[in-house]
N, C-alpha and C positions, 0 to 999 in steps of 0.2 A: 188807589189810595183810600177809595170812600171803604171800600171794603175790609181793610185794617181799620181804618176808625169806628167803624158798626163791630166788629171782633171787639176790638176793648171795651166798648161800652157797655157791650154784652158782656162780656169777663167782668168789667169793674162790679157791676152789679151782682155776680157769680159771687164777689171774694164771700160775703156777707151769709151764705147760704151754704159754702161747701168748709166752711171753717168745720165744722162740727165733724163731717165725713171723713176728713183730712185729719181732726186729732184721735179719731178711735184708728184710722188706717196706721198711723206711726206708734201708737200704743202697740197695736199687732205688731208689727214688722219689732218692733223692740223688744216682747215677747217672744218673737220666734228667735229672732238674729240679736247676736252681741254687737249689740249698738253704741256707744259711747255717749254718754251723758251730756255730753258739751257739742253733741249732732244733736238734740233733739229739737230745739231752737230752728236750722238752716233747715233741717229734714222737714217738719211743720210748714217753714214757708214755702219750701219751694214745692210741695205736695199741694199745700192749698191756691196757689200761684198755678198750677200743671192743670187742677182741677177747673180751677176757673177758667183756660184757656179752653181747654178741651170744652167744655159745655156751650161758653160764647162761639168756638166755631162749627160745634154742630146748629147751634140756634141760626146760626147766620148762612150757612149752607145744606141744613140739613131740610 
């Protein structure tokens, strides 16, 4: 358990830092691929959500 609450804490503080990486990576992906205007919203969150997990559980296992 302590080990998922040291992951999020590490994530929470991730969101704040990988927002920026996260909107030029869905600007790309919408330039290459026909993306829908009305994904650009969910695609953003859940990019910079994926970002932040991934970095919190390298900090915390890596």
């Amino acid at each position: 358990m302590q080990d998922i609450v040291l992951t999020l804490v590490f994530s929470i503080v991730m969101l704040v830092f990988v927002a920026f990486p996260s909107m030029k990576i869905i600007e790309w992906a919408e330039d290459k691929f026909n993306v829908p205007a009305k994904w650009h919203n969910p695609l953003l969150i859940f990019t910079t959500i994926l970002l932040a997990l991934m970095i919190g559980l390298f900090l915390r296992y890596a």
